[in-house]
Structures are given as C-alpha cells and as structure tokens.
C-alpha positions in Angstrom: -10.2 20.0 -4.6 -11.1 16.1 -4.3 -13.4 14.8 -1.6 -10.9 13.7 1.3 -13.8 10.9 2.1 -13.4 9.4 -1.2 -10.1 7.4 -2.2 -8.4 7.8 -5.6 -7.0 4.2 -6.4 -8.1 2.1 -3.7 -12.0 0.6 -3.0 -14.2 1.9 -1.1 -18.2 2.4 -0.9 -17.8 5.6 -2.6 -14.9 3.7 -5.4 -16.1 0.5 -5.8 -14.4 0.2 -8.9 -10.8 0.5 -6.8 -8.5 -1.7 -6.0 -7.8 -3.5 -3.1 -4.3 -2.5 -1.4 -2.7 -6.2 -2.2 -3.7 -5.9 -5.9 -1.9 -2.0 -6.6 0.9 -3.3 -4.8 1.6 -5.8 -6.5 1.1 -4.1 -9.9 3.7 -1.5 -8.8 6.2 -4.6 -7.9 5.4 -6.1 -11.2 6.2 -2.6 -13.0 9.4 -2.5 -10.6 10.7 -5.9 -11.9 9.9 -4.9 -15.7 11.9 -1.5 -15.3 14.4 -3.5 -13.3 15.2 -5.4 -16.4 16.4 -3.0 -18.3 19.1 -1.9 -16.2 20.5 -5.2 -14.8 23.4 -5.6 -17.6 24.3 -1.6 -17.2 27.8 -1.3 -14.6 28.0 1.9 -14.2 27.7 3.6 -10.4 24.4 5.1 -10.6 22.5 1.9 -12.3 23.8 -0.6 -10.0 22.7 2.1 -7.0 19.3 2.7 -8.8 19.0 -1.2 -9.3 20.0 -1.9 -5.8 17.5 0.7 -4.3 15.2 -1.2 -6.1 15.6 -4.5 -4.5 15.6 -3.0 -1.2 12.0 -1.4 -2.3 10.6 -4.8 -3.5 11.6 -6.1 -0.5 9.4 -3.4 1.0 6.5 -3.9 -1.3 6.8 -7.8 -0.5 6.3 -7.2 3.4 3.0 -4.4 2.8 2.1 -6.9 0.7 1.9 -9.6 2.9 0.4 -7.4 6.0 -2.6 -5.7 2.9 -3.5 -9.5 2.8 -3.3 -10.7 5.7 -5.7 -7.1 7.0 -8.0 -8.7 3.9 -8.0 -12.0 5.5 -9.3 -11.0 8.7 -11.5 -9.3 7.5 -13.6 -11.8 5.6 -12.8 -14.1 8.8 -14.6 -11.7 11.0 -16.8 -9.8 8.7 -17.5 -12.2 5.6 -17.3 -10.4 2.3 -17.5 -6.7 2.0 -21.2 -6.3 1.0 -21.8 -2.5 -1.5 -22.8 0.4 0.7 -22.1 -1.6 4.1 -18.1 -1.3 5.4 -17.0 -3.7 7.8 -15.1 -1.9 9.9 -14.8 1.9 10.6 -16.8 5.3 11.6 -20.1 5.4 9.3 
C-alpha cells in the first residue's frame, strides 16, 4: 500500500520530481485534443457524443487550469519560491 503522505504525479517535498498541477493538466488537455483529432471527421451517434463530451471536458480542464495557476501565483506572491524540504503552506 502507498504512503498516503506522499503524492503519485504531483510535487511535493517527498516527489520533487512531480509535477505541478497546471503542468499534468495541461498535458492531459494536450492528449485530449490529439485523441480528439481522430474522431472529428467520424458522423456517427456515438463519436460525435464522445467528441462532444470532450469539449465539455476541455472546457473543464481549461477552468482547473486557470484556478492550479492562479493557487501557484499566490503562492510565490506570498511565499517566494518553494524552497526543497520547506512547504509554504500546510501542517508540517
């Protein structure tokens, strides 16, 4: 069983090779748009509702996006740059 303390994807003290949470999302939205391509010329029913769900999730992604940077922002506003071993906010 994995250490609940320690994140799988995103950065932390413990995973400082992770990601920040603007960066993976925007990967998945970049994976999104490839896939996307593939299906934009097929008509029938259940590719046009697959592609549509997936407009309504980039839309999504765009938004958490947009609120994973602006968290980022204030952080280094308040805090400066995350510094290894040291997190800015949050229970020690």
């Amino acid at each position: 069983m994995s250490d609940p303390k320690v994140t799988t994807f995103l950065a932390t003290d413990e995973n400082t090779d992770g990601w920040r949470l603007e960066e993976i999302l925007r990967v998945i939205q970049h994976d999104i748009v490839r896939r996307m391509q593939k299906i934009t010329g097929d008509s029938r029913p259940e590719a046009r509702a697959v592609l549509n769900n997936n407009i309504a999730i980039l839309g999504n992604l765009s938004d958490c996006i947009a609120r994973a940077e602006d968290s980022t922002q204030l952080l280094d506003r308040a805090f400066g740059p995350h510094k290894d071993g040291e997190p800015r906010i949050g229970v020690l």
